[in-house]
Backbone as JSON Lines, residues from 0, in Angstrom:
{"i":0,"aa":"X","n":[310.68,99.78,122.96],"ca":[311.44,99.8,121.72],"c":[311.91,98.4,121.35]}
{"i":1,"aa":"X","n":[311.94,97.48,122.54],"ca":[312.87,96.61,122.05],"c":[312.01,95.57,121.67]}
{"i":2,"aa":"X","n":[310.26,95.64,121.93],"ca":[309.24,94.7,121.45],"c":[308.74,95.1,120.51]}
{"i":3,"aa":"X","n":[308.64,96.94,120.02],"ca":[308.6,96.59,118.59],"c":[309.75,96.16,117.67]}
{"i":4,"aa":"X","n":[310.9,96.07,117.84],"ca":[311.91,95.51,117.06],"c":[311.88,94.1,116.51]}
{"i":5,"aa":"X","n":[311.39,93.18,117.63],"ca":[311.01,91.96,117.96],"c":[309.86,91.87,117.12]}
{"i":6,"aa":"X","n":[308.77,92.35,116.81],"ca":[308.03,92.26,116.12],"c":[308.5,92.44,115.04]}
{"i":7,"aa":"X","n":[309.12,93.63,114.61],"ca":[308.95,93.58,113.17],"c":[309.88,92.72,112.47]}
{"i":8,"aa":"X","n":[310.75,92.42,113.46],"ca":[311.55,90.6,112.83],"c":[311.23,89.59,112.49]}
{"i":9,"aa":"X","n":[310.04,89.57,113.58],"ca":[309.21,88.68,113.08],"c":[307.99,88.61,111.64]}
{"i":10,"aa":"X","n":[307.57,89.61,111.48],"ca":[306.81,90.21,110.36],"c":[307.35,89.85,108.9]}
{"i":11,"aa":"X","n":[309.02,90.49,109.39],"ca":[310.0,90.32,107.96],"c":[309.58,88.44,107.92]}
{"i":12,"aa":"X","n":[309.79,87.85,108.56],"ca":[310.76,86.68,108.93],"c":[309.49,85.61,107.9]}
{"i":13,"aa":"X","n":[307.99,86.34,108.95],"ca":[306.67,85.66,107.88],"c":[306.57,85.97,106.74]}
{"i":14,"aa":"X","n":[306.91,87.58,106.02],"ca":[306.99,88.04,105.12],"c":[307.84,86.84,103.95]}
{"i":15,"aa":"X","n":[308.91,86.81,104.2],"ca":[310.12,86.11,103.98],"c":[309.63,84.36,103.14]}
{"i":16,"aa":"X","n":[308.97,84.31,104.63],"ca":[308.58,82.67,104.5],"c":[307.21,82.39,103.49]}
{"i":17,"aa":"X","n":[306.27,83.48,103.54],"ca":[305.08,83.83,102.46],"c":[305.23,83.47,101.55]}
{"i":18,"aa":"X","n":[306.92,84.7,100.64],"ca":[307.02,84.36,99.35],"c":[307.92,83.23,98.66]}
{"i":19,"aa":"X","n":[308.44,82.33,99.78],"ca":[309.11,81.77,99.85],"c":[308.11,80.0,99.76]}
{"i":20,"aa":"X","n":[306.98,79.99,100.42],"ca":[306.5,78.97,100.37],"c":[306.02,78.38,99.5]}
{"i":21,"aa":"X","n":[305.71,79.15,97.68],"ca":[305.24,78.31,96.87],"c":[306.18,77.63,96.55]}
{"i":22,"aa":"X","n":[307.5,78.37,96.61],"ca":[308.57,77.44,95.86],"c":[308.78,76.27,96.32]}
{"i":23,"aa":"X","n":[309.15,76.33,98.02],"ca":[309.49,75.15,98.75],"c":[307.87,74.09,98.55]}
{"i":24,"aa":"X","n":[307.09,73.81,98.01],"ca":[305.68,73.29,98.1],"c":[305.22,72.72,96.33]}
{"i":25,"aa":"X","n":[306.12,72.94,95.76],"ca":[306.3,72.76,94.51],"c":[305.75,70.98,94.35]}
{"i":26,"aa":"X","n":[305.7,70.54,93.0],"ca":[305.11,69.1,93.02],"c":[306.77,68.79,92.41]}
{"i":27,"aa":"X","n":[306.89,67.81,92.55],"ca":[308.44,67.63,91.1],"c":[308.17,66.43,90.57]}
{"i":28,"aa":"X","n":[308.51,66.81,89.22],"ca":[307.8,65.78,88.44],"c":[309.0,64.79,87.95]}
{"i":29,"aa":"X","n":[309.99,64.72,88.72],"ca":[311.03,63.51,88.6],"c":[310.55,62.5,89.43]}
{"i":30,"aa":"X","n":[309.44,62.93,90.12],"ca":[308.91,61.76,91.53],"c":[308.04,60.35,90.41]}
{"i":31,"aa":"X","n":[307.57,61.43,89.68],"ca":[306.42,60.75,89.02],"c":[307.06,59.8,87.34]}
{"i":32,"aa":"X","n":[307.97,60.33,87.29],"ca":[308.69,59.96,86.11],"c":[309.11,58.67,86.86]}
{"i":33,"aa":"X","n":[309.64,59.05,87.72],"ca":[310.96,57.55,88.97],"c":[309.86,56.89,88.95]}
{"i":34,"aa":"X","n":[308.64,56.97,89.64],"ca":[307.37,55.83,90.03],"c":[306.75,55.3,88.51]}
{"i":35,"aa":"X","n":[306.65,56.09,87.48],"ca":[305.99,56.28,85.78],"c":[304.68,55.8,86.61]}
{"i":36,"aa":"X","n":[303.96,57.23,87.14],"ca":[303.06,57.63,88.02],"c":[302.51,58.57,87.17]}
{"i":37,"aa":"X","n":[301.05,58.95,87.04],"ca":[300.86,60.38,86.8],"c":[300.54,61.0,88.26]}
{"i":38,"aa":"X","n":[300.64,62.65,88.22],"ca":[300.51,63.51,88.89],"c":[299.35,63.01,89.92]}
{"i":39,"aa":"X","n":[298.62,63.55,89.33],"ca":[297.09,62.55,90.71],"c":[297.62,61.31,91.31]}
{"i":40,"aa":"X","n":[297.92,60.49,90.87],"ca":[298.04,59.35,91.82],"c":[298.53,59.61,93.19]}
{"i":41,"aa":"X","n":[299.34,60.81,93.24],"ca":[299.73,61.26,94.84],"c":[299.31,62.4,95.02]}
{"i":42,"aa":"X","n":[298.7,62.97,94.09],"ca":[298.09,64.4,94.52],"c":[296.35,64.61,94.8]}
{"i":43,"aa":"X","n":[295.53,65.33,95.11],"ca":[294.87,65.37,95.5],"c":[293.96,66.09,94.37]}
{"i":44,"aa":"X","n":[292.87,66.54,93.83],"ca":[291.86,67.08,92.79],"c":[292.01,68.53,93.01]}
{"i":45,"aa":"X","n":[292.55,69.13,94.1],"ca":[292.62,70.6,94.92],"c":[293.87,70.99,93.91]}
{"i":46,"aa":"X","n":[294.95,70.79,93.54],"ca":[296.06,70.76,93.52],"c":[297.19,70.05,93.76]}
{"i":47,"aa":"X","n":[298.69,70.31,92.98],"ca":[299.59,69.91,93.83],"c":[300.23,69.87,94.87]}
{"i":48,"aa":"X","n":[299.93,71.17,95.99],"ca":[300.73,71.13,97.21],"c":[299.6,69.84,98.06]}
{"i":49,"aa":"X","n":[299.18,69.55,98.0],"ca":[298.01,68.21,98.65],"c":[297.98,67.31,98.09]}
{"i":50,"aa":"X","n":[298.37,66.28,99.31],"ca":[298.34,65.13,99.27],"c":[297.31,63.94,99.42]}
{"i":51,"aa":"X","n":[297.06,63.22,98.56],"ca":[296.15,62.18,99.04],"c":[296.78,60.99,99.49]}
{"i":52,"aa":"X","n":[296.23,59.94,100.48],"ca":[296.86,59.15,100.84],"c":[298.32,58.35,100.43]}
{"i":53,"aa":"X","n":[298.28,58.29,99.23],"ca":[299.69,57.33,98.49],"c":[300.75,58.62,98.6]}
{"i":54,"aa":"X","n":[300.06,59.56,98.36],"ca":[301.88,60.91,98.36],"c":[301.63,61.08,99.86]}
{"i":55,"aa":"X","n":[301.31,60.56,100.93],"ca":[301.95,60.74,102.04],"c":[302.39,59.58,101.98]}
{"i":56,"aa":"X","n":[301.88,58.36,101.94],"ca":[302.78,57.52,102.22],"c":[304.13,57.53,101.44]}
{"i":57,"aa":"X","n":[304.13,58.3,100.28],"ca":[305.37,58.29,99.51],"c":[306.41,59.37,100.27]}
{"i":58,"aa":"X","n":[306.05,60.31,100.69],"ca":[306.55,61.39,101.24],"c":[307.44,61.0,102.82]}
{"i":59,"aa":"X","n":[306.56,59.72,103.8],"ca":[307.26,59.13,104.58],"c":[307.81,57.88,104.71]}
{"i":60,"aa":"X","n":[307.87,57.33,103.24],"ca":[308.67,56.09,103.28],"c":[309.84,56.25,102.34]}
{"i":61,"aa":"X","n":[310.69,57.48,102.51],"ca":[311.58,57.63,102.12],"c":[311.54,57.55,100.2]}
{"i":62,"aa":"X","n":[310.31,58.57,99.85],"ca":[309.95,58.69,98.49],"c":[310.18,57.52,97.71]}
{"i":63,"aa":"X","n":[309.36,56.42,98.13],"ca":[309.14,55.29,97.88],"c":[307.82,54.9,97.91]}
{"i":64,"aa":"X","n":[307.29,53.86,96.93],"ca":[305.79,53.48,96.92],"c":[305.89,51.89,97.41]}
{"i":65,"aa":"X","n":[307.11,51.3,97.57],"ca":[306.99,50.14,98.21],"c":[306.82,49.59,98.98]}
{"i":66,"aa":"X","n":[305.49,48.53,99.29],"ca":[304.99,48.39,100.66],"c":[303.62,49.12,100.31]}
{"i":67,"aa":"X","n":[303.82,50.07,99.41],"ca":[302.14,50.73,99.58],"c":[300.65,50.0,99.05]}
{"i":68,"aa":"X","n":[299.85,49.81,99.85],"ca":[298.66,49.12,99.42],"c":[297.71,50.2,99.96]}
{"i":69,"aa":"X","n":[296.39,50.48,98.18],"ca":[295.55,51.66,98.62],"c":[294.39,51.05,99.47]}
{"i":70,"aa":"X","n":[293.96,52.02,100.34],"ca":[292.84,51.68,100.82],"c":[291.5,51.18,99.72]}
{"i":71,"aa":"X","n":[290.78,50.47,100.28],"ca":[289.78,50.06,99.43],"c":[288.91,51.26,99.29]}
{"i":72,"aa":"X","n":[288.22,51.74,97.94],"ca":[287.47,52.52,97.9],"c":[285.93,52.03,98.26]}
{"i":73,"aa":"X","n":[285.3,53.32,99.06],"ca":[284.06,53.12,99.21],"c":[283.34,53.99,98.71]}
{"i":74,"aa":"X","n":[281.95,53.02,98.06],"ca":[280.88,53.2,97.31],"c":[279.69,53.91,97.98]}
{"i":75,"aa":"X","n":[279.35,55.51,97.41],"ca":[278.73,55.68,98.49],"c":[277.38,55.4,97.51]}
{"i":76,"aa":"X","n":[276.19,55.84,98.56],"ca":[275.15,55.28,98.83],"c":[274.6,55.59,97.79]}
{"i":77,"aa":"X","n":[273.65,54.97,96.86],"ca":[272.8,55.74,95.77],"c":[271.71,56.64,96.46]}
{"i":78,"aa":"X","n":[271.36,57.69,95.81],"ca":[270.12,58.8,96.45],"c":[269.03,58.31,95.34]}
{"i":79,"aa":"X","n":[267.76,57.85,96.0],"ca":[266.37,57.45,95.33],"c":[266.15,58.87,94.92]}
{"i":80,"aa":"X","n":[265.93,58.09,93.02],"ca":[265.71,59.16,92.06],"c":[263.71,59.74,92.28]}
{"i":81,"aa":"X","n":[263.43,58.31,93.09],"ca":[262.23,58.44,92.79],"c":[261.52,58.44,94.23]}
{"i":82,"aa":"X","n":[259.88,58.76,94.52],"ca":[259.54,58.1,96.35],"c":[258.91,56.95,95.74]}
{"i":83,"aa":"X","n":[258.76,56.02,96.84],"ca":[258.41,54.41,96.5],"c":[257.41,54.57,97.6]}
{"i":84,"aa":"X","n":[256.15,54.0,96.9],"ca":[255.06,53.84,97.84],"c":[255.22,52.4,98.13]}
{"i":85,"aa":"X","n":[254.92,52.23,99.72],"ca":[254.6,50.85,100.39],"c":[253.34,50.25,100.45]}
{"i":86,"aa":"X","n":[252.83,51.29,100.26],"ca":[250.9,50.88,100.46],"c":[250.03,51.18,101.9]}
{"i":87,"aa":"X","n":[251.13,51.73,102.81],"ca":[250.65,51.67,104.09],"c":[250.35,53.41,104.22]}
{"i":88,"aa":"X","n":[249.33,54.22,104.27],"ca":[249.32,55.34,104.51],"c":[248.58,55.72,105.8]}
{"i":89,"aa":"X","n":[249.07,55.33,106.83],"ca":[249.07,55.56,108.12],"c":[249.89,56.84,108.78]}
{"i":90,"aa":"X","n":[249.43,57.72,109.47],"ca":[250.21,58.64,110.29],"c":[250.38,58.3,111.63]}
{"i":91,"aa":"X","n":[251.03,58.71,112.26],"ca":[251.11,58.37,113.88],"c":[249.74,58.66,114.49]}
{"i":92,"aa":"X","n":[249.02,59.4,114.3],"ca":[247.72,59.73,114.83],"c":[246.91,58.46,114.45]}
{"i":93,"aa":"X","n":[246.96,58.15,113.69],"ca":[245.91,56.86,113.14],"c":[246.64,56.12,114.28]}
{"i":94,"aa":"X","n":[247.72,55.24,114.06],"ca":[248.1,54.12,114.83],"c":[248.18,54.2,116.27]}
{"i":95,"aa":"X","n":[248.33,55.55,116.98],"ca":[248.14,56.37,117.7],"c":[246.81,55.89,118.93]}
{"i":96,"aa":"X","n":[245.9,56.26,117.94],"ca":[243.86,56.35,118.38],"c":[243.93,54.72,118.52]}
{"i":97,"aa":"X","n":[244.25,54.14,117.23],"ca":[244.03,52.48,117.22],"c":[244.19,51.6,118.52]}
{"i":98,"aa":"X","n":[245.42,52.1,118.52],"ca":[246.27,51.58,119.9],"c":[245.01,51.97,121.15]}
{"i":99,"aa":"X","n":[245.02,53.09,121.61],"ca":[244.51,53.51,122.74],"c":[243.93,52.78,122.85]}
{"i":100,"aa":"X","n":[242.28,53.1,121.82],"ca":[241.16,52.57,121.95],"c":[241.11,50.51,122.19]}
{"i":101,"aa":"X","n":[242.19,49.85,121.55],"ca":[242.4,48.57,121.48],"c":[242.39,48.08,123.15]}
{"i":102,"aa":"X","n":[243.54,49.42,123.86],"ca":[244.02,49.49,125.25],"c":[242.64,49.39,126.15]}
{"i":103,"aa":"X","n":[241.83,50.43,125.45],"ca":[240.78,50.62,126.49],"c":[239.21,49.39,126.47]}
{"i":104,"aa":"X","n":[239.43,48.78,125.45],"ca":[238.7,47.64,125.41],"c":[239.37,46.5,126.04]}
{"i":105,"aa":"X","n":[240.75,46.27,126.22],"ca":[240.9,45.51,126.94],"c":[240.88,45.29,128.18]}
{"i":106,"aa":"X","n":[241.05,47.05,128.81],"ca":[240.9,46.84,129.95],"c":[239.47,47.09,130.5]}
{"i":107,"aa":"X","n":[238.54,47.22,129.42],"ca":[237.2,47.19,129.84],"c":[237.02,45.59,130.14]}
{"i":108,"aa":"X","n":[236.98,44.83,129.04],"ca":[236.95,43.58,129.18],"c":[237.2,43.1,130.41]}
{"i":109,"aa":"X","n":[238.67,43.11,130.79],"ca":[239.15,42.34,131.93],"c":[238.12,43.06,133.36]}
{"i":110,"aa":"X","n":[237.8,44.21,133.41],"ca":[236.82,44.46,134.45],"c":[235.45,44.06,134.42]}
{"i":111,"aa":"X","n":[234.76,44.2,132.97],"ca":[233.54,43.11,133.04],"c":[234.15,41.29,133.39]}
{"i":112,"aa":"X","n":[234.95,40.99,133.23],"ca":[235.45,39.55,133.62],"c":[235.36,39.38,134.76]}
{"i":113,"aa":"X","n":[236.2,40.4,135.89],"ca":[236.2,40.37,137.16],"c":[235.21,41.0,138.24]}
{"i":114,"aa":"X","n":[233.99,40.97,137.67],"ca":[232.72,41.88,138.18],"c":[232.14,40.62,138.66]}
């Protein structure tokens, strides 16, 4: 009896905290007025309860942006719109045979040498 009691205190308690969490998670827009910031600059493309780098740093330097320098952005890679021929249309099998056979003349050679 006394562990389901315990449970369902706990249940209420998440219950409680559920409907309770959009409020506490709220954006406030006196942050952004104080900085004359828009919203994104500390928020994230997901929403306002997420942070991108500058609203954490704002969030632990005592809701302050001073001192803050953004990371440099990186450029990602372009994706080839097109395939680019080199001129070389070789498969591993070609270079493969080449090789061997190159192998096996040389070491023919060196045994007609030493005959």
């Amino acid at each position: 009896m006394n562990r389901s009691k315990s449970i369902q205190i706990f249940l209420l308690f998440m219950l409680v905290f559920m409907v309770l969490s959009p409020v506490l998670s709220l954006a406030r827009p006196e942050y952004a007025a104080k900085e004359s910031r828009n919203c994104p600059y500390c928020h994230s493309r997901d929403g306002p309860p997420q942070l991108n780098e500058a609203g954490t740093f704002y969030g632990t330097n005592n809701h302050s942006l001073l001192g803050y320098i953004p990371s440099p952005k990186v450029t990602p890679t372009p994706v080839p719109t097109e395939e680019i021929v080199i001129g070389v249309h070789m498969n591993t099998w070609d270079v493969g045979i080449q090789a061997f056979i190159t192998i096996l003349l040389i070491i023919a050679l060196v045994y007609i040498i030493r005959l």
